[in-house]
C-alpha positions in Angstrom: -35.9 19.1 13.0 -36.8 15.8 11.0 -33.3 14.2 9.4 -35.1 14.2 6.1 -34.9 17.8 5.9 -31.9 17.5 2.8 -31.5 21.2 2.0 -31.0 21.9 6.1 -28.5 18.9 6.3 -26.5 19.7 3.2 -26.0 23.4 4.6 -25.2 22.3 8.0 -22.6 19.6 6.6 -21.0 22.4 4.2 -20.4 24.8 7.0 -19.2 22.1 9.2 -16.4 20.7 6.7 -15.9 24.4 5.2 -14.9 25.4 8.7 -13.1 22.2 9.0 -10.9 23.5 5.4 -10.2 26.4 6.9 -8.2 25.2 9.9 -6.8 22.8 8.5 -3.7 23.0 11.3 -6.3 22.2 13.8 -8.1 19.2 12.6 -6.5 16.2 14.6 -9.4 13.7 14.3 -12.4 12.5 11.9 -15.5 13.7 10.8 -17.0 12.6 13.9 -14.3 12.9 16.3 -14.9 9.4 17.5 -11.6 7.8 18.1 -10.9 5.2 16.4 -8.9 1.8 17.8 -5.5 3.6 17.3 -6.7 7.0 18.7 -7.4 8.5 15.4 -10.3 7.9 13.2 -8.9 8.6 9.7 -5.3 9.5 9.4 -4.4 5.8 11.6 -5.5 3.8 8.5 -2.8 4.6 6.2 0.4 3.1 5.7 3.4 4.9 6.7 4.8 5.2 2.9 1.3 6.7 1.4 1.7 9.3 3.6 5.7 10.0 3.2 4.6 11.2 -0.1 1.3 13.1 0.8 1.6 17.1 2.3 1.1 17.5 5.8 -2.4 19.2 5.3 -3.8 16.6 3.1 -3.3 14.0 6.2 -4.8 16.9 8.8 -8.1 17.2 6.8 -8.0 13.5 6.7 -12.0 13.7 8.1 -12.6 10.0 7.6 -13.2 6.7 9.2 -11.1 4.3 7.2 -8.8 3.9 4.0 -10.7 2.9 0.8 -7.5 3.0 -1.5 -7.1 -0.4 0.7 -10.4 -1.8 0.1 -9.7 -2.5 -3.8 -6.7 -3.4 -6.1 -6.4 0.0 -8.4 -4.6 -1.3 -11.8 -2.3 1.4 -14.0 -4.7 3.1 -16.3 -7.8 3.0 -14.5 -10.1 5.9 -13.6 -11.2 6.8 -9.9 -13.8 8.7 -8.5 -13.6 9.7 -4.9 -17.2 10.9 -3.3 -16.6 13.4 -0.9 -12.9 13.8 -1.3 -11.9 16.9 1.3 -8.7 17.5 1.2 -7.8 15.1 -1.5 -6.0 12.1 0.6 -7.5 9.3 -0.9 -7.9 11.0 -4.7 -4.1 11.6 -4.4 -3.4 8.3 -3.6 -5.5 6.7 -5.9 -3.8 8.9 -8.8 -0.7 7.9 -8.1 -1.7 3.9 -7.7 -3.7 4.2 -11.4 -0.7 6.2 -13.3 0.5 6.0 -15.9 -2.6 6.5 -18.1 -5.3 6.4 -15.6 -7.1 9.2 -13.3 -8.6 10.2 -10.2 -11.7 12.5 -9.5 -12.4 13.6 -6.6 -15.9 15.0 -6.0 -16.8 17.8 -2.9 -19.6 20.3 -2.4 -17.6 22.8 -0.4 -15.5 25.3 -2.1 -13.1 25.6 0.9 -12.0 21.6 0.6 -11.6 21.9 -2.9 -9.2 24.6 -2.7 -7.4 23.0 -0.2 -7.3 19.7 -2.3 -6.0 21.5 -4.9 -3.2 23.2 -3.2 -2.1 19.4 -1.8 -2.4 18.1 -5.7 0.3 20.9 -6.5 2.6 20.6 -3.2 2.3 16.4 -4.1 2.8 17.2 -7.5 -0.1 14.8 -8.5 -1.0 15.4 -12.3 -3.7 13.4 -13.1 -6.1 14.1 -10.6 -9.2 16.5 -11.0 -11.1 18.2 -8.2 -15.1 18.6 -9.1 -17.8 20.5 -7.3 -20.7 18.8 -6.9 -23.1 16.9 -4.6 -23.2 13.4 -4.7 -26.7 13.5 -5.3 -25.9 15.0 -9.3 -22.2 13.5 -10.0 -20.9 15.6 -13.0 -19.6 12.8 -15.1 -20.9 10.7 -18.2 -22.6 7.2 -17.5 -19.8 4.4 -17.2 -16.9 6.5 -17.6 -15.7 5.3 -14.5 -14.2 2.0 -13.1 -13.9 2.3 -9.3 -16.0 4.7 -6.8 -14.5 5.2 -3.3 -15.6 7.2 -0.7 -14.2 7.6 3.3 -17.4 8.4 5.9 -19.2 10.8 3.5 -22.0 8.6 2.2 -23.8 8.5 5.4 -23.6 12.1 5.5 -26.3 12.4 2.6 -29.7 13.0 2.9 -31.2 11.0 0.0 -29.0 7.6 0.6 -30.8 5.6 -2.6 -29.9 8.7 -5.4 -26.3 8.9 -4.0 -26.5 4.9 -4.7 -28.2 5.0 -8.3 -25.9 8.0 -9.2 -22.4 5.9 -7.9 -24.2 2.9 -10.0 -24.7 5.6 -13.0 -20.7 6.1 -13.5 -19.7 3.3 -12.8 -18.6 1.1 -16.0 -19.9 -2.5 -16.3 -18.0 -5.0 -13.9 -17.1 -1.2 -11.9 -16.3 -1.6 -8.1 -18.0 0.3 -5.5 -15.5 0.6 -2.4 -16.3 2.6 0.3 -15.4 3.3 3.9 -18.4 4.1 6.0 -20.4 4.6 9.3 -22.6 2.1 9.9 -25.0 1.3 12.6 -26.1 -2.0 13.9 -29.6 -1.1 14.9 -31.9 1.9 14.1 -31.2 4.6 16.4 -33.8 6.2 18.7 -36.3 8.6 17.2 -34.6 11.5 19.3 -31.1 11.2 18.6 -31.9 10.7 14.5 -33.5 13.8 14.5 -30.0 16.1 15.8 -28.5 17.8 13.3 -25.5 17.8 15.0 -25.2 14.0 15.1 -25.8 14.4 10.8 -23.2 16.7 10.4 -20.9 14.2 12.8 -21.6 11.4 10.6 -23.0 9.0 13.3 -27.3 9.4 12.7 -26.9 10.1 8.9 -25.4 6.4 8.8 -27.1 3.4 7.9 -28.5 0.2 9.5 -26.0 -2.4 7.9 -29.3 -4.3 6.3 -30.5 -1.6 4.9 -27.2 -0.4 3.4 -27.1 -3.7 1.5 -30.7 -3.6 0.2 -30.1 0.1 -0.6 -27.2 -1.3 -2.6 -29.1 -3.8 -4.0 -32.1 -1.9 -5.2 -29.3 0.4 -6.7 -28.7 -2.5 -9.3 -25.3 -3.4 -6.9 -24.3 -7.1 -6.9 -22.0 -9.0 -4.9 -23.0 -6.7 -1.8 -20.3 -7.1 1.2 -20.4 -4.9 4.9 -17.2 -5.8 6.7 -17.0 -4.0 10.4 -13.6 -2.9 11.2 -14.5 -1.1 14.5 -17.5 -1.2 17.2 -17.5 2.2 18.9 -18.1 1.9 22.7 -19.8 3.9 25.1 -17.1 5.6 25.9 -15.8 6.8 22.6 -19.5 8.1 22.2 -19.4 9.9 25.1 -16.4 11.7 24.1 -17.8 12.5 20.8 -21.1 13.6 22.4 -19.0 16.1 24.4 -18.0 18.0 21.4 -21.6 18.8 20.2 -24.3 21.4 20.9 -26.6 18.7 22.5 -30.3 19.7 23.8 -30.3 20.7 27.2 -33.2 18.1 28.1 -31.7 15.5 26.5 -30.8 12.4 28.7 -27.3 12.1 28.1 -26.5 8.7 30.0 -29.5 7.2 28.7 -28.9 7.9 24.9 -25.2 6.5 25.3 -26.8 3.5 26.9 -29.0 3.4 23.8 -26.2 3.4 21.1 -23.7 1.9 23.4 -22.1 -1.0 20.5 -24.4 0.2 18.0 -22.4 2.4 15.8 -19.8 0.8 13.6 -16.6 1.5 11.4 -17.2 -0.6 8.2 -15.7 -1.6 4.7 -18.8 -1.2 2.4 -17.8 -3.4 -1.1 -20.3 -4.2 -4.1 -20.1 -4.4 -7.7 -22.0 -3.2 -10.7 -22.5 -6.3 -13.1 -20.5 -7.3 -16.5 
């Protein structure tokens, strides 16, 4: 199967993270279950007073690979829109950091994470937040209605990179911050491992080469285009990701780690659309 297939990818990422919504009590590590440098891949990145004030499930469908809230400095009435929000971590956050008289939207195409977020908002007892469904492909809010766009490893899950870019570019207000936590990869990958749906849906051969992530950005109308790595995933850490997934039976295994071995990346992704 060809990773430009979008309609098979966006099905097989819904199922994946509705399944992920639904045991919620289970989920103990990222959307790809690589381990990050503190064992975790999403929940580690958090300070230990966000999540004092956050419901238990909001940080166990923590499927990330950073913590955007930290990338930029959100200012009392501003508004927020979180791409990909799952269970509603970083929107909740973000809500709280923009109050009083700002907002937070978080965005998600899955109908099982959205009810979930909503059940955190009303445990946290977060007011102005909003949960939309929608793909990040067709965002359902006005041109420049918003200041800052965050997203935690969701970006790369997308099929059509360049319209998730123009649409983020689209909201965004003038002077409007893209900030973004992301898989990255240093290289292409090989021909054979891009084509897995499995590694899609896991977030590592969805992601983008880091040059190509800025000139995506760029072309997008982004300025002021920044990739910051904040983890280089190992052979090893591959190789226990690899071990959760439905892999080919004639695949080489030691051969494709070899092949991505350093190659696949943590990163803060920061740009800005112009005055």
């Amino acid at each position: 199967m060809h990773h430009d297939d979008g309609d098979t990818i966006r099905t097989e990422v819904r199922r994946r993270y509705a399944t992920a919504a639904l045991t919620v009590h289970e989920v103990s590590a990222g959307c790809c279950a690589i381990p990050g440098p503190e064992g975790g891949f999403g929940a580690t990145h958090y300070d230990a007073a966000d999540l004092d004030v956050l419901p238990a499930t909001a940080l166990a469908a923590s499927l990330g690979c950073g913590n955007p809230t930290a990338l930029t400095e959100l200012q009392p009435g501003q508004i927020v829109l979180d791409l990909g929000s799952g269970g509603g971590i970083d929107v909740l956050l973000s809500a709280r950091r923009v109050a009083p008289g700002g907002k937070a939207y978080g965005l998600d195409m899955t109908p099982e994470m959205l009810e979930l977020a909503q059940r955190n908002q009303a445990e946290a007892g977060v007011e102005n937040a909003e949960f939309l469904h929608g793909t990040l492909e067709d965002i359902p809010l006005p041109d420049a209605s918003v200041d800052v766009v965050i997203s935690n490893c969701v970006i790369n899950l997308a099929a059509d990179k360049d319209v998730v870019l123009r649409e983020a570019y689209r909201v965004l207000r003038p002077g409007g911050r893209f900030a973004v936590s992301d898989v990255v990869l240093r290289r292409p990958l090989p021909p054979r491992l891009a084509e897995l749906v499995g590694l899609w849906t896991g977030c590592v051969a969805g992601a983008l080469v880091d040059t190509d992530y800025e000139a995506k950005l760029a072309a997008a109308g982004f300025t002021d285009v920044e990739i910051v790595t904040t983890h280089v995933h190992d052979r090893a850490s591959i190789e226990q990701f690899a071990g959760q997934l439905e892999l080919p039976a004639d695949l080489d295994l030691a051969s494709a780690l070899d092949d991505v071995d350093g190659v696949v990346t943590n990163a803060f992704v920061r740009a800005r659309r112009a005055p």
